[in-house]
N, C-alpha and C positions, 0 to 999 in steps of 0.2 A: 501426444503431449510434448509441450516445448523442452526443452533439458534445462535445468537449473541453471542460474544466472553463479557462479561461484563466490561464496559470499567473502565479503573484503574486510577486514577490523579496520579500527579509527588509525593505528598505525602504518599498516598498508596503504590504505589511503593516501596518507600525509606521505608517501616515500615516494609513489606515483606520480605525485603534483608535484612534489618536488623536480623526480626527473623529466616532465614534462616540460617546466617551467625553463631549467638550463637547457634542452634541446630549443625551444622557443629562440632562446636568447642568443645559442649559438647559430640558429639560422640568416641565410641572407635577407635583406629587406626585400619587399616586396617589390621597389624598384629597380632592385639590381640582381631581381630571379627574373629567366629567358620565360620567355610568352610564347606560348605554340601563336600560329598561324590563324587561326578556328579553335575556337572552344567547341569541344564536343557534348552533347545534349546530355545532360545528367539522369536524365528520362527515358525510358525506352519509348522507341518512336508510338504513336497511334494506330491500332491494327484499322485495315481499313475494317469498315465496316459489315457486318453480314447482309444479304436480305433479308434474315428475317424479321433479324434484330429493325432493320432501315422502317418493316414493315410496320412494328409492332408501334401501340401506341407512345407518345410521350409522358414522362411521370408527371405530375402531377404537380403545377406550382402554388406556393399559398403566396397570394396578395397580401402585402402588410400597410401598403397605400393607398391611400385614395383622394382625387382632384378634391371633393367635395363632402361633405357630410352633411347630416340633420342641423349639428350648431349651428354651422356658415349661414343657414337660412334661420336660425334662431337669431342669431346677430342681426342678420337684415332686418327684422323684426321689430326688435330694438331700436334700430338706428331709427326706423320709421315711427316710435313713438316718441322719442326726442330726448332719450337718456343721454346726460353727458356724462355719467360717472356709473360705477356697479363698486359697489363696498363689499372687500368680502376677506375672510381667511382664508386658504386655499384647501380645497379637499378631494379627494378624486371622483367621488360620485358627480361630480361640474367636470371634468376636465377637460371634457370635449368642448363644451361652450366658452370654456376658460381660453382657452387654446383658441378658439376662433376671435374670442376679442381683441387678442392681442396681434395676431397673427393675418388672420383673413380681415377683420375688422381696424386691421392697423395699430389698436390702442386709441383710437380716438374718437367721441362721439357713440360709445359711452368708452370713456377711461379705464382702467382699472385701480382703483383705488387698494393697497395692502391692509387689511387691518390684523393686529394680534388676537382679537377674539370677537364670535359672532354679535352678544350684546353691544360691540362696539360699533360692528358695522351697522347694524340696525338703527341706535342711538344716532349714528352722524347723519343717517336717511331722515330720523325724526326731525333734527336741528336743520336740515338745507333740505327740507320738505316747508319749513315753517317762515323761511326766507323766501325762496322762489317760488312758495305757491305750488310746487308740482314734485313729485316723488324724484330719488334717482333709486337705480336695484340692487338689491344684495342677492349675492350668490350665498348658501348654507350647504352646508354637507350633512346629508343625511339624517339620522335621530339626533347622533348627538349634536351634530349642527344646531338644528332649530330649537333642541332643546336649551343652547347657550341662547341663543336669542329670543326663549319665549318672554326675558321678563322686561326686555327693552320694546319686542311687541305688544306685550299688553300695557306701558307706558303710554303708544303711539296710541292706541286703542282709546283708552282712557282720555285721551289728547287731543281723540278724534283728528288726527295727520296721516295722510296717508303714503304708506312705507310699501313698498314693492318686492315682496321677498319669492327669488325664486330657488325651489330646493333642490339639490341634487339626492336621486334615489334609485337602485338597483332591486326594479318589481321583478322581474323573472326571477325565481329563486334555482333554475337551471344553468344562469349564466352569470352567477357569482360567484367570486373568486372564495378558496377555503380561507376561513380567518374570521378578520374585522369586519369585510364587508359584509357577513350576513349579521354581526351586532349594529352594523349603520346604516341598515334597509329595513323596509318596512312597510306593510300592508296599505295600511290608510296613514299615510306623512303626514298630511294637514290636519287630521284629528287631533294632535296636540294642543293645537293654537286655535283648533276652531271656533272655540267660546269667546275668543276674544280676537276676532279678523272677521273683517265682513264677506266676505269669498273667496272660495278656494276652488280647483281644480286641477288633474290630473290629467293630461292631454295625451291621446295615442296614437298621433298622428301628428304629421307635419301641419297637413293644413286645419287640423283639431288646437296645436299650439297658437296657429297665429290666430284663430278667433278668439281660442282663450287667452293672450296676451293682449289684445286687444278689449276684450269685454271684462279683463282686470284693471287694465289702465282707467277704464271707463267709470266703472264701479268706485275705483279708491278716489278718485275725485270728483263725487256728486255726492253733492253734501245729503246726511252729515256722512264726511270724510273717514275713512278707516284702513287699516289693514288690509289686504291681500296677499292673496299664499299660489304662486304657481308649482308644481313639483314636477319636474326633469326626468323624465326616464333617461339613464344614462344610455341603454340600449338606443333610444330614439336622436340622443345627443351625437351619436357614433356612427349612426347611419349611413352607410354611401352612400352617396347621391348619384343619377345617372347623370348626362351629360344634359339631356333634353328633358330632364326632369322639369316641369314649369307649376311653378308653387305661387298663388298669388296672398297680398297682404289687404285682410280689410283696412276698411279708411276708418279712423277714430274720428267721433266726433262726443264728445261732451257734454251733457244736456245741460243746458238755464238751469241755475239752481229755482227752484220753486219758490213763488212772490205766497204773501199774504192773500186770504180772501179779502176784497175788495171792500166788500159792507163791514168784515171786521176792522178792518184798516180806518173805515171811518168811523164806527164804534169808538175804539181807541184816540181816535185824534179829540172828539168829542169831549172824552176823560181828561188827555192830559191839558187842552184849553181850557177849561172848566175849574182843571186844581189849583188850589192855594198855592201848594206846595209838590210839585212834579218829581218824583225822583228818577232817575235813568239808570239801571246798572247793565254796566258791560264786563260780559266774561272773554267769552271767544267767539267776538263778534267781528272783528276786522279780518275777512277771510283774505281780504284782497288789498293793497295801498290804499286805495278811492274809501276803505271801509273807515279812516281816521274822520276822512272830510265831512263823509255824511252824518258820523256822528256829531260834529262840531254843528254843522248846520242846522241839523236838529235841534242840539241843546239852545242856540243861540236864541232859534226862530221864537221858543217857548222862553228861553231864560230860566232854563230849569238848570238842578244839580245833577252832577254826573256822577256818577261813582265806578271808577277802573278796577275790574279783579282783579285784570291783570294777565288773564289768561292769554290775549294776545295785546297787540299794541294800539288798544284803543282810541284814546284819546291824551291829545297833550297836559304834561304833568305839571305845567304851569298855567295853565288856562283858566281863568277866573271862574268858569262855574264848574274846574273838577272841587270836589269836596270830599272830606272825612268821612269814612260810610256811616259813624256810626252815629253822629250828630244829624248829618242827610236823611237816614233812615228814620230815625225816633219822630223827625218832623214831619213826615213824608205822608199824602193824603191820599196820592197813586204812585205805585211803583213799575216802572216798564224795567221788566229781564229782557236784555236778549243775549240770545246763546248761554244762559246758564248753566254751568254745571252742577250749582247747588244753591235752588233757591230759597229753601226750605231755610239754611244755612243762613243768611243773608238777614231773613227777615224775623228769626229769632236766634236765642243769647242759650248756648249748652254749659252746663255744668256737671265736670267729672267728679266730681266726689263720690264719697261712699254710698250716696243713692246718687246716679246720675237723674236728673232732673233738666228741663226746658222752658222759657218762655216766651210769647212774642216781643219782638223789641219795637212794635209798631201801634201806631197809636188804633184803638176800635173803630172798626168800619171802613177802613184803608185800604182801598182795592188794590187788587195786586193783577199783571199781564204779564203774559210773555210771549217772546217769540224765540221761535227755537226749532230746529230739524228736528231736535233729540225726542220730541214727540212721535218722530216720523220713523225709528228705526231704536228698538232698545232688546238688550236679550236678556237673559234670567240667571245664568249660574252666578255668574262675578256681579257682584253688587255694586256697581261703579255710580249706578246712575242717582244714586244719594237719598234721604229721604224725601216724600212723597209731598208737592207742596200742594195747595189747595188755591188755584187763581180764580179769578174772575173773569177772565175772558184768556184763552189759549188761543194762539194764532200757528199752527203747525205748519213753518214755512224757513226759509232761509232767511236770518234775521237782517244781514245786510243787504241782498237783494230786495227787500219790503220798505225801508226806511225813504227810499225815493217817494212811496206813493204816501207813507205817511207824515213823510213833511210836506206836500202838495193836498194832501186833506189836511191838514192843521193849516196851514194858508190861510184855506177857505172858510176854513171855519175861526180866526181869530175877525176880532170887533177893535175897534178904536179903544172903548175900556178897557178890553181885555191887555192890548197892545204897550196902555202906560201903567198898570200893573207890573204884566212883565219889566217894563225896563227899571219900576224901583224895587221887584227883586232881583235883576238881574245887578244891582249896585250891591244890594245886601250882601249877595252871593261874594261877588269880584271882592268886599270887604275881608269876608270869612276868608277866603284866599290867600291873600296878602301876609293876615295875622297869622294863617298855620306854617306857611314859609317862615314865615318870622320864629315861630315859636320851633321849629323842625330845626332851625340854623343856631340857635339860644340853646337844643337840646345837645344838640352835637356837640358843643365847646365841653358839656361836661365829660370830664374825666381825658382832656385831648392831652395830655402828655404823659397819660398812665402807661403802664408795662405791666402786661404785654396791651399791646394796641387792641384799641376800641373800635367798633365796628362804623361808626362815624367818621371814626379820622380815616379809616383805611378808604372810604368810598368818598369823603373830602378831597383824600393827597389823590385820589386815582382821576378824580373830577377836575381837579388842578392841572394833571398833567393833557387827558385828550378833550377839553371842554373848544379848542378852536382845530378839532380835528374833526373829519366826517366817518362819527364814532359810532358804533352797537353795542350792544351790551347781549350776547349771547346766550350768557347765563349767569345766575348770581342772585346771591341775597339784595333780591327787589324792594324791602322795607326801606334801609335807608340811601339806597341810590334814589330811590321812588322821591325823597324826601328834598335831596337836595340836587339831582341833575336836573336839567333843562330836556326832559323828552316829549321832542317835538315833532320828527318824521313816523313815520309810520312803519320802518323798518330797525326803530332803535331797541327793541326791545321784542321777546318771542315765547316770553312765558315759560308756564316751569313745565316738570314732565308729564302731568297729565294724572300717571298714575302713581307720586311719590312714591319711585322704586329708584332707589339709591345703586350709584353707578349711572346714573342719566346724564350727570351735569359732564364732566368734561369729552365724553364721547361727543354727544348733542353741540358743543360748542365749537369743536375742529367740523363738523358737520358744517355747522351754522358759517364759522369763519370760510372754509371752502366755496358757499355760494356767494357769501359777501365780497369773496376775493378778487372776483373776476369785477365785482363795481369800485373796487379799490377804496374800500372802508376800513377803517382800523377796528376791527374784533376783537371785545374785551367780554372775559371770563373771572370772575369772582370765584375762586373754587375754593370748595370748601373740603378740608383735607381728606374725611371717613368715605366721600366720594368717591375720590381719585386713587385711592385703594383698590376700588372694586377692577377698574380698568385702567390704570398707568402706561399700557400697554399704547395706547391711543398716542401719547406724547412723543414716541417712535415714530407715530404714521404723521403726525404732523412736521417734524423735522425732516420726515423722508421724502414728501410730497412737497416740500416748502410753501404749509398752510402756515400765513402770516396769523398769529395770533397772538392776543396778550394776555398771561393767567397771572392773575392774583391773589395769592392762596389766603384765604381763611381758616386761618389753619388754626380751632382752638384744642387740638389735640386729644379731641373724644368726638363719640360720638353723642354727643350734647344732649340733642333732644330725647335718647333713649335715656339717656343718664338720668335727666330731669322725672320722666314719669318713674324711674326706679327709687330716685329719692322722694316722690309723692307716695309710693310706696310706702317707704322708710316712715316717711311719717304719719301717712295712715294708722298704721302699726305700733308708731310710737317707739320706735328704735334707733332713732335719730340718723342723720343723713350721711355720717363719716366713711361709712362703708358702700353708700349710694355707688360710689363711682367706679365701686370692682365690676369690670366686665364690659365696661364702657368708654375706658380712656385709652388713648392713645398714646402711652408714656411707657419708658422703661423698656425700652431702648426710644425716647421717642427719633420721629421718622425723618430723616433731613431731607426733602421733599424736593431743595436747590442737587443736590447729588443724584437724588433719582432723576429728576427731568436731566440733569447733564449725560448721565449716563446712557440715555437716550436719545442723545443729541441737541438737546434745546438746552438756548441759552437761557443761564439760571443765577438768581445769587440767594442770598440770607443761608439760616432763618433771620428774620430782622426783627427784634424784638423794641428797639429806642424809633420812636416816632418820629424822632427828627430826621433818622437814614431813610425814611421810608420816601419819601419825594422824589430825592433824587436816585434811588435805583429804579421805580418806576419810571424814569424820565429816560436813565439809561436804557431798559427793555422796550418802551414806546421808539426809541433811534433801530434796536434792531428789530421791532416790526414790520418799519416804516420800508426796511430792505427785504421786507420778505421772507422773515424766518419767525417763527414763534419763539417765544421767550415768557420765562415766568419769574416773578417774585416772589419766595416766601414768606410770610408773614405770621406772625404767633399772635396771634389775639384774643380778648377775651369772648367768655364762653357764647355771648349773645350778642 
C-alpha cells in the first residue's frame, strides 16, 4: 500500500506558494544560471533487450486508417451519374460518404449543399429537379431523417419529379454505438416512404450499390417520374478498401419515354379535326423545354383552345388561343388531357356545402381523351391520384413524347374546309384573348392603392421591376402573375408542389434558383408567409451558398385558406365569422419576416405596407440579386 499523501488545508497551501513564489523570484535568470556541458538523460537508459522478450511476438496494433473505403467508390458512383449537387443536413449514419464528397470527391461534381432540415433538402431536390429535368441527391439520417423529409417526398411524389434520396442506416445491431443510434436505425428504412416513392433498395455490397444506384437513377426518370429511396449501410459506407480492390460502374442508359399507340393516335386526330370546338388541357405536360413548342404547334395547326393547369410551363400566357378553362370548357365538343392530374376535376363544378354535391360543366355527348403515364403506374393507400374520370378514348403513353405523331396525323387528316374553319375560330379565339388581358389589367387597378397591398399590385410592381430581365418565377401565387406577366419560355414557371404540403414553396424555390443560377436568370419567389414558417431555415443556405434569389413575401398574416373554410364553418352553424380567425392568424406578436431573413443573412427590408414603397424596395433587392446574393421584401397584403 502506498503511504498517505499528507493532507494540506487551504492555508497551508496558500503559505507554500507563497514561499515558492519569492524563491522563484529571488532566483537567477535563466540566462545568467551556468549550463553543464551535456544534459544528462532524465530517463534511465533502455535495458537492452532479452531473447526472449526479442523472440516473443509483437503486440498487437489497431489501424484507425484507411487509403480507401466503400464511400470513395460510392462517390465515383455518383460522379458517374452526373449529380452536381447532394442537399442534405448532416447526420452520422452518411458520414462516411459525407466525408468522401467533400474530401476524396474534392466537393465538386456533386457539391455539398448545407441545409437546416431534411424537408428542406428534399423540397430544393424538387425545385432544380423541375428546372433541369434531372434529380440532384440528398443525403438523410436515419428514421428520424427521412422521417423529416417524408412530407416534401410525398410532395415530389404527388408532383411526379424525381428526388434522389439516399439514407444513411446502421443495420447490424452489433455494431451500434449505445444511445441514439439505435433510436436512428432501423429494420426496413424505406418502408416509411414506400407508399409514396417508386423504388427502393438496400444494397450489401459495393458492387450491389452501384447497380442499385444505377437502376434508381434509371427508375426516377422514366416517366411517370417519382421518387427513389437508396439506404446506406454505414458499415458498407466505412469499409476498407484493398489496394487492388477493382469495383466496376454500370453504364446508365434511360429508356424513350413511351409514344401513343399509333391507330389511337389517329383515332384522336380524327376527333379533334372533326370538332366544332377542340379544347386542349395541359397539366404536367412539358417534361422537357421542346414540350412548350409542341404544344403551340398543336394548338395552332387545329386553332384550338388551350387551357394551362399549370402544373408545369406549358404553354405561353399570352398566346391567343390560351383561354379561360371555364368558358373553354362549357364550349368544348372534345376535350384532350394530357398529363392530368385531375381530370375529373376539370370537366365538372364541386360544391362543399352542407351536402357536397357535383356536376358536369360540359356540354352532352362531349367526348373526353387523354393521355397520360399516370395510367401506366398508380398505387392505392395515398389517394393522390383523384377521382375517377370516365374518357372515351385513353392513350396510356408519355403525353409529350406522342404529340409529334399526333400533330403529323391531324396534318393528314385536315381538308381545305376543314382548314378555313379553323382559321375563323382561330380569330374568335385571339379575340377572347385580347379581351381577358384587358379585363385581368381593369381587374387589378381595383383597390391598387389599398393597405395593406392587394395581390395585383404586388405581382404588378414585381412585373414592373424584372419584365426586361431573363426572369422565372419559381414559386408563387400563379393566379395573378398568370394574369398579367408575359410567360413565354418554357423555363419561366414550374408549378406548384404537387401534393399542397405547406412548407414546399420557399425550400422548392432556393432549389429552383440553384439550377437557374448557373444560366444566369434572375429567380423570383412570391412567398407567402404561413410557408416560410415551416422551413426559414433554407434562407441561411441560400445566403451561405450565394443562391441568387428574389423573395417577395405575401405575407397576409394567417394562414388564410384554413381560416376561410373555418369561417364556412362558422357559418354553417350560424355563429357568425368573428371568431373564424382564432387559430389561424398570424398576429400577436405578428412576424417581421425583413428581421428573420436578415438574421440569416439575406438582404431584407419592410414590412411594407404603403404601395407606393413597394417598387422601389423591389428594384433595390432585384440590384442585390443581380450580384449574386438573395434578398427578400416583405410585404403585408390582403388576405386573397
Amino acid at each position: 500500500m502506498k503511504p498517505e499523501l499528507p493532507s494540506v488545508g487551504r492555508r497551508g497551501f496558500l503559505k507554500r506558494a507563497a514561499a515558492a513564489s519569492a524563491a522563484a523570484l529571488a532566483a537567477p535568470t535563466a540566462e545568467a544560471a551556468p549550463q553543464p556541458a551535456v544534459q544528462r538523460a532524465a530517463v534511465p537508459a533502455t535495458p537492452i533487450m532479452s531473447a526472449a522478450a526479442e523472440a516473443a511476438n509483437p503486440p498487437e496494433v489497431e489501424v484507425l486508417t484507411a487509403d480507401r473505403t466503400g464511400s470513395d467508390f460510392m462517390v465515383d458512383v455518383l460522379k458517374s451519374l452526373g449529380f452536381d449537387y447532394i442537399c442534405a443536413n448532416p447526420g452520422s449514419s452518411f458520414r462516411g460518404i459525407h466525408e468522401s464528397v467533400i474530401n476524396y470527391g474534392g466537393n465538386r461534381s456533386p457539391e455539398l449543399i448545407t441545409c437546416c432540415h431534411e424537408e428542406s433538402s428534399v423540397a430544393m431536390a424538387h425545385g432544380y429537379a423541375k428546372v433541369e429535368g434531372r434529380p440532384l441527391g440528398v443525403f438523410a439520417h436515419g428514421t428520424v431523417g427521412l422521417q423529416h423529409a417524408s412530407m416534401a417526398i410525398y410532395n415530389a411524389w404527388c408532383d411526379r419529379v424525381p428526388v434522389y434520396v439516399m439514407l444513411g442506416n446502421q443495420l447490424d445491431a452489433t455494431m451500434r454505438r449505445p444511445g441514439a443510434e439505435w433510436a436512428h436505425s432501423v429494420q426496413d428504412a424505406a418502408s416509411m416512404v414506400r407508399d409514396y416513392s417508386k423504388w427502393d433498395d438496400t444494397p450489401m455490397s459495393l458492387p450491389h450499390f452501384a447497380e442499385s444506384a444505377v437502376r434508381a437513377y434509371k427508375i426516377a426518370l422514366t416517366p411517370p417520374m417519382a421518387p427513389v429511396v437508396l439506404v446506406l449501410n454505414a458499415e458498407l459506407q466505412e469499409r476498407p478498401l484493398a489496394s487492388d480492390t477493382k469495383l466496376a460502374i454500370p453504364k446508365v442508359t434511360v429508356p424513350a419515354p413511351p409514344q401513343g399507340d399509333s391507330g389511337a393516335v389517329a383515332e384522336l386526330a380524327r376527333l379533334l379535326v372533326a370538332a366544332e370546338h377542340p379544347v386542349i388541357v395541359a397539366d404536367r405536360f412539358a417534361r422537357t423545354p421542346a414540350g412548350m413548342q409542341r404544344l403551340v404547334e398543336l394548338a395552332e395547326t387545329l386553332q384550338a383552345s388551350v387551357v394551362d393547369q399549370g402544373g408545369r410551363m406549358n404553354f405561353p400566357s399570352r398566346h391567343p388561343l390560351n383561354q379561360s378553362q371555364a368558358r373553354a370548357i362549357a364550349d368544348a365538343d372534345v376535350v384532350l388531357g394530357l398529363e392530368m392530374s385531375d381530370f375529373w376535376g376539370v370537366v365538372n363544378s364541386f360544391r362543399d356545402q352542407l351536402t357536397r354535391t357535383s356536376r358536369p360543366t360540359t356540354r352532352p355527348g362531349t367526348k373526353f381523351v387523354s393521355i397520360t403515364t399516370g395510367d401506366l403506374y398508380v398505387r392505392a393507400n395515398y389517394q393522390d391520384f383523384q377521382r375517377f374520370a370516365e374518357v372515351d378514348l385513353a392513350i396510356a403513353a408519355d403525353a409529350e413524347a406522342t404529340v409529334p405523331s399526333l400533330i403529323e396525323a391531324v396534318k393528314r387528316a385536315i381538308t381545305a374546309d376543314r382548314r378555313r374553319l379553323f382559321e375563323s375560330r382561330g380569330a374568335k379565339l385571339a379575340e377572347a384573348s385580347r379581351a381577358a388581358l384587358d379585363r385581368s389589367r381593369l381587374e387589378a387597378s381595383y383597390a391598387w392603392d389599398a393597405t395593406p397591398v392587394s395581390t395585383a399590385r404586388l405581382c404588378a410592381e414585381i412585373w414592373g421591376q424584372i419584365r426586361n430581365e431573363d426572369w422565372a418565377l419559381v414559386n408563387g401565387t400563379g393566379g395573378w402573375a398568370r394574369r398579367l406577366w408575359n410567360f413565354d419560355k418554357p423555363y419561366q414557371s414550374i408549378g406548384g408542389s404537387g401534393g399542397a404540403g405547406v412548407g414546399y414553396g420557399a425550400p422548392a424555390a432556393v432549389g429552383a434558383a440553384l439550377a437557374h443560377m448557373r444560366h444566369g436568370r434572375l429567380s423570383v419567389n412570391i412567398q407567402t408567409d404561413g410557408d416560410l414558417m415551416y422551413a426559414p431555415g433554407v434562407l441561411w443556405t441560400a445566403a451561405h451558398h450565394r443562391i441568387p434569389l428574389l423573395s417577395v413575401m405575401h405575407n397576409n398574416r394567417a394562414y388564410h385558406q384554413e381560416l376561410m373554410h373555418v369561417q364556412k364553418m362558422c357559418n354553417r352553424h350560424s355563429r357568425g365569422i368573428d371568431r373564424g380567425r382564432l387559430g389561424s392568424e398570424l398576429v400577436d406578436p405578428a412576424i417581421d419576416f425583413a428581421k428573420v431573413a436578415q438574421g440569416l443573412g439575406v438582404h431584407a427590408e419592410g414590412p411594407i405596407t404603403d404601395p407606393k414603397d413597394l417598387g422601389p424596395a423591389i428594384a433595390r433587392a432585384v440590384a442585390v440579386v443581380k450580384r449574386g446574393e438573395p434578398a427578400l421584401v416583405d410585404v403585408v397584403c390582403q388576405p386573397r
